[in-house]
C-alpha positions in Angstrom: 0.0 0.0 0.0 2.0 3.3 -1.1 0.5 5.1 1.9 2.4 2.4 4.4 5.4 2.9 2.5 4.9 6.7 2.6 4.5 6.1 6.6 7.3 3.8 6.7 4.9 1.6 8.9 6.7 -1.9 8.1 10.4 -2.5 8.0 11.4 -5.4 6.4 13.8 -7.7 8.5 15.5 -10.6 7.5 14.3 -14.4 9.0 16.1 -17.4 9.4 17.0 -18.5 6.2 17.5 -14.9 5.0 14.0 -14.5 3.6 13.2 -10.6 4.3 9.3 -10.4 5.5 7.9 -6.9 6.4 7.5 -6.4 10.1 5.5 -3.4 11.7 7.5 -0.5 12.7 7.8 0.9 15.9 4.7 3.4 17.1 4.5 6.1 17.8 7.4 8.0 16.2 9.1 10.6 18.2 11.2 12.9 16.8 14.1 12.4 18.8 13.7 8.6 19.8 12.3 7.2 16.7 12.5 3.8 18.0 13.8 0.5 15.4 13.9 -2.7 14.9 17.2 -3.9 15.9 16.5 -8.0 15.5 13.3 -10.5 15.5 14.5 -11.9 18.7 15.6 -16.1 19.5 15.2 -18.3 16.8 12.2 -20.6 17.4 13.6 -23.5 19.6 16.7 -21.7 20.8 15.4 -21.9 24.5 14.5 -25.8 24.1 17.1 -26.9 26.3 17.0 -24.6 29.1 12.7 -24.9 29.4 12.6 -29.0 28.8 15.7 -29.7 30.5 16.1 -27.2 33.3 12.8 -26.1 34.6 10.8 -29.3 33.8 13.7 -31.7 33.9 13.4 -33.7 31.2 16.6 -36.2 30.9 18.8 -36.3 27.7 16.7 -39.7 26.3 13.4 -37.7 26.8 14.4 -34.9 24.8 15.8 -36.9 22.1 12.8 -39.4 22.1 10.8 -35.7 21.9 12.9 -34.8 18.9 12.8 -37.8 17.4 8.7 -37.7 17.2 8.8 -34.3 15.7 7.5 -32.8 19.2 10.4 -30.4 19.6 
């Protein structure tokens, strides 16, 4: 829509895989703290180990039997 790209509402941002998506920008715009999008965050999964493992401690053969059935 050439009134969002007037507006500059969405940034595109590369994803995993280097596929760039657009992405809303940060609102409101202030004239001296604009605000941006510096990254999309963790990659999906990337915390796996710490939630399955740590907090709900799952052993090593449970998390591989999860992987293994396409759970995780």
């Amino acid at each position: 829509d050439p009134h969002y790209q007037a507006r500059e509402t969405l940034t595109e941002m590369a994803v995993q895989g280097g596929e760039k998506l657009p992405f809303p920008s940060p609102l409101p715009r202030m004239s001296e703290t604009p605000g941006q999008l510096r990254h999309l965050g963790p990659e999906l999964g990337a915390a796996n180990a710490e939630v399955y493992k740590d907090l709900l401690g799952l052993s090593d053969a449970e998390m591989k039997e999860l992987k293994d059935d396409g759970v995780i």
